[in-house]
N, C-alpha and C positions, 0 to 999 in steps of 0.2 A: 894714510893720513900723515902720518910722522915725516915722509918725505916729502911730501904735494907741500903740506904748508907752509917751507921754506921757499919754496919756489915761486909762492903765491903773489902776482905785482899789479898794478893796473892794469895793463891788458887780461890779467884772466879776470879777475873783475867784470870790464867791460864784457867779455865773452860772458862766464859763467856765471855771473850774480847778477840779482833782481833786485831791487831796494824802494819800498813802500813805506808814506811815514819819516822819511830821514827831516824834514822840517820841523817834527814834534823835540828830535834830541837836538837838531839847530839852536833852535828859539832858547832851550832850556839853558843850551852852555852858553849862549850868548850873552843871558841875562847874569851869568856869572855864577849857575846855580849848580852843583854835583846833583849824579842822576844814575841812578840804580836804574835797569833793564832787568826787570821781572820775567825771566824764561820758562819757560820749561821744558822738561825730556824729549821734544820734537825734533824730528831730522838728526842732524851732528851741530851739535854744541859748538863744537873746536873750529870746524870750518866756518863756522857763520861769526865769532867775536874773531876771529882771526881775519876774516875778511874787512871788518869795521874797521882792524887795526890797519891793516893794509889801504885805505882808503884816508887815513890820517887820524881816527878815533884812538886816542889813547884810553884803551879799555882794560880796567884792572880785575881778575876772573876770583871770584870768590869760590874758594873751593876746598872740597873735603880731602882728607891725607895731608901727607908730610912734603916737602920736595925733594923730588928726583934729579940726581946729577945726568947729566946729559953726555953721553959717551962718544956723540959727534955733532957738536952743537951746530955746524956748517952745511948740515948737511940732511937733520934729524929736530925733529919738533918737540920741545918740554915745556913744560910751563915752568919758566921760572921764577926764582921767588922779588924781581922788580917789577912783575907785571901782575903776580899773582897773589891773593892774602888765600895762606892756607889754614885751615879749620884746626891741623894740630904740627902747627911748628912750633919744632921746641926749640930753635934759635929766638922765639919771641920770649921776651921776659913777659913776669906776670901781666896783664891788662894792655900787652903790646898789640894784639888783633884788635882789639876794640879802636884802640888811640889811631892805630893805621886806617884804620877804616873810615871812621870819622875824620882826620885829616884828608883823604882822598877827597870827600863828599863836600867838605869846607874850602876846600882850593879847586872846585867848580869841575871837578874830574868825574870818569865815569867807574862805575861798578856793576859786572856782570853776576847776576846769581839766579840759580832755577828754585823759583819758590813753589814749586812738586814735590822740594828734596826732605827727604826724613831726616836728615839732620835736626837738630835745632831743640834745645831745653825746652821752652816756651813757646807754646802754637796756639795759635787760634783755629776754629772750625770754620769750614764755608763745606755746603752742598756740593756735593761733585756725583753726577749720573743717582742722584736720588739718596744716597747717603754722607752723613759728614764725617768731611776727613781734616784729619791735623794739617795745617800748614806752618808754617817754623815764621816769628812775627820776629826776632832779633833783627833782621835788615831793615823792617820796616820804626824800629825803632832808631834807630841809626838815620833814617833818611829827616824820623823827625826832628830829632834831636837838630842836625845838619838843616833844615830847612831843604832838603834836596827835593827833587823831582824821581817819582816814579813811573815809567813810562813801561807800559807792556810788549814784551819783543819776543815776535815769534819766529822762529826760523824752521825752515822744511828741505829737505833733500831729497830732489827727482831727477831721476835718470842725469846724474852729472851735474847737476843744476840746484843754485843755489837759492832762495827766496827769503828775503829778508822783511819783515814786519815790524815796524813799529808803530804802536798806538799810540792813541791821545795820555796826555798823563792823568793819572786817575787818584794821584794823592787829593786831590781837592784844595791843595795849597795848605792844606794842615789847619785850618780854620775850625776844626770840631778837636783839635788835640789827636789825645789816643782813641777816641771816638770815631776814626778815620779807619782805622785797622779792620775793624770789623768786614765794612764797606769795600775795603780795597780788595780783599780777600776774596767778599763773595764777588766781585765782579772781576777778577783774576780766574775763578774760578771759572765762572759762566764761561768766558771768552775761551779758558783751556779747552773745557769740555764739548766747546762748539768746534774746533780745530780739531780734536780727537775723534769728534764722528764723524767730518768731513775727511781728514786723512789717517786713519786707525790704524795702518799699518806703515806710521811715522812714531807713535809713540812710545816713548821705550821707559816707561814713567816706573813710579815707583810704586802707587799704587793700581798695577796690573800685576795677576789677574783680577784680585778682590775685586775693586770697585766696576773696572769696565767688564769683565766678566758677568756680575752680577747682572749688572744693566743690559745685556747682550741675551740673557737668560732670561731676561722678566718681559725682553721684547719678545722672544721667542714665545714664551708662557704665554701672553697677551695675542699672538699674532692663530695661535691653536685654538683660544679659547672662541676667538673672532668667526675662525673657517668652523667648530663646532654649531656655534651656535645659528650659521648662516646654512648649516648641514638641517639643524631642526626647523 
């Protein structure tokens, strides 16, 4: 991956990526609005916002760790820290990731984050496969604050091949407030969890095995108790 994504231009594009939805982040940046792309742990992360960027999307990646120096920048793939706000740089003074973030979102820019990720002080619940799990709500207060767009983006990786999703945006325009979060959550949720049964052996999430385990086990439970009771 470290070497492919340097290489990566419109013709592999054209060849190797699919793009579904790209009108939802249109319309959004047009209106002059910044827009968070709600991911999660499906397919490669890397390849699918790296692909956007390739295509002209300046997309800034929200992510955990420090930054890494890059040993052959020409040649070799990092994230660096113009394109990327990291969770614990210490070149940020106090309340610098906050400010940078919100600047990004106020000058009509995008930001990439997997709200799967256990990161995050403050979470909200939403249902995931029958139990609720924390989801980290700090971006989603960021987007309000910004008045931005959140739009659900889901990326897959098959045999070479790259599929890009993007939903309808599901903040509601921020008309309920923090009243919004809740909502955004659980239907982030639902949509994960629909993706995760259809390609299960795409996610590499955070809460596996617990949760999809659990859920794979009680179908199992359920699918015995069925052929039992069809035995009596």
């Amino acid at each position: 991956m470290r070497y492919l994504i340097p290489l990566m231009d419109l013709r592999f594009i054209q060849k190797f990526v699919s793009v579904e939805g790209l009108h939802h982040l249109d319309q959004a940046l047009n209106e002059g609005r910044g827009v968070i792309l709600m991911a999660g742990h499906l397919g490669n992360p890397h390849l699918s916002f790296n692909a956007l960027r390739v295509m002209g999307y300046d997309v800034i990646v929200l992510k955990a760790g420090v930054p890494r120096k890059a040993r052959y920048p020409r040649f070799q793939y990092y994230d660096s820290s113009e394109r990327t706000v990291f969770v614990h740089d210490p070149s940020l003074p106090s309340g610098g990731k906050k400010a940078r973030i919100l600047e990004v979102l106020r000058t009509g820019r995008i930001i990439y984050y997997s709200g799967d990720a256990a990161e995050g002080r403050i979470k909200g619940t939403a249902i995931l496969f029958g139990k609720e799990v924390g989801f980290p709500t700090g971006m989603l207060r960021f987007a309000h604050q910004a008045q931005a767009r959140i739009i659900p983006f889901i990326h897959l990786y098959q045999g070479g091949k790259i599929t890009l999703i993007l939903k309808e945006p599901i903040d509601g325009l921020w008309t309920e407030g923090e009243r919004e979060y809740g909502r955004i959550l659980t239907e982030f949720a639902k949509m994960l969890e629909a993706y995760i049964l259809t390609y299960p052996e795409q996610y590499m999430g955070i809460h596996v095995p617990t949760v999809l385990g659990d859920y794979y086990q009680s179908q199992r439970m359920d699918e015995k108790e069925a052929t039992a009771s069809l035995k009596e």
